[in-house]
N, C-alpha and C positions, 0 to 999 in steps of 0.2 A: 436163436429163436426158440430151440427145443428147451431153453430154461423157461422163456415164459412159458412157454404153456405148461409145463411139468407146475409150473405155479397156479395155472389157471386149472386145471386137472384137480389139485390140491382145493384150490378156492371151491372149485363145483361140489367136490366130493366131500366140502367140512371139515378138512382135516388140515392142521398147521401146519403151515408155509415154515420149513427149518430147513437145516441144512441136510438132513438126514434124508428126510422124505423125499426132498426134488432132486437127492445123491440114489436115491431107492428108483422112482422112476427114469431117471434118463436111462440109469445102467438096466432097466428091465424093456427097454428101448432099444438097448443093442448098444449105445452110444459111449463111450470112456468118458466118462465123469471130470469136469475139472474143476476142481475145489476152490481154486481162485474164481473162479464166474459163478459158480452158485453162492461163495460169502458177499460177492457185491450184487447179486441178486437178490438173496436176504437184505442187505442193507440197504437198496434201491428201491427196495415196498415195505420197508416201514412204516414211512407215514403215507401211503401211496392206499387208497379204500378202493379197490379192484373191483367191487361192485359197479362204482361211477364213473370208473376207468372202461370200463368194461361195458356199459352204458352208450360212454361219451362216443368211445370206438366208432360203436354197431349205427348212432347217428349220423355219425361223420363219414361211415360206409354209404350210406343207404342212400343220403344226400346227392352227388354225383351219379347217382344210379337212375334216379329222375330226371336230368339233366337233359339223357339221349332221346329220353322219351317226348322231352317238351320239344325238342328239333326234330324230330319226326313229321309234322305237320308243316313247318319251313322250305325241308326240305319234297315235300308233296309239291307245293309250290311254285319253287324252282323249278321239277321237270315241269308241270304246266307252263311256266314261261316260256321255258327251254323247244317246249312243242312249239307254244302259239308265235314264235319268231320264227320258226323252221318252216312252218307251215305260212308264212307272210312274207319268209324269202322263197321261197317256191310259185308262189303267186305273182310276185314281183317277178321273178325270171318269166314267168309263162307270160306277162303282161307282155313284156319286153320281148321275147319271140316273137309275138302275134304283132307290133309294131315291124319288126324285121321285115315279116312275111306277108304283111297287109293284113 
């Protein structure tokens, strides 16, 4: 994961996606560099336009992220039923005493 982003680092800051640069930041990261994953990283976003990549992402984030909020109101709901059953078996039992007891 610390290769994308040493790419995306790269993309934000305008500066070319190589081998050197995303070998420059991981190791200024603290991280031992592996030369085999940043050459198929390079070759992985060739044709890959990070900008739309990068777009498509932050969409497909944000999408789910509305989801909880539309159940919010569902689940209001619920406890309202959850009351007005609780509250109609409690009625029903007292009903049902009061037959007991006269």
């Amino acid at each position: 994961m610390e290769y994308i982003y040493a790419a995306m680092i790269l993309h934000s800051a305008e500066k070319d996606i190589n081998e050197e640069n995303v070998k420059s930041i991981i190791e200024a990261a603290g991280i031992e560099a592996d030369d085999a994953r940043i050459k198929a990283l390079i070759a992985a976003l060739e044709d890959v336009d990070i900008d739309e990549a990068m777009e498509t992402t932050a969409m497909a984030a944000a999408a789910p992220a509305a989801a909880p909020a539309a159940a919010a109101p569902a689940e209001e709901e619920e406890e309202e039923e959850e009351e007005e059953e609780e509250e109609a078996s409690e009625e029903a039992a007292m009903a049902g005493l009061g037959a007991l007891f006269g």
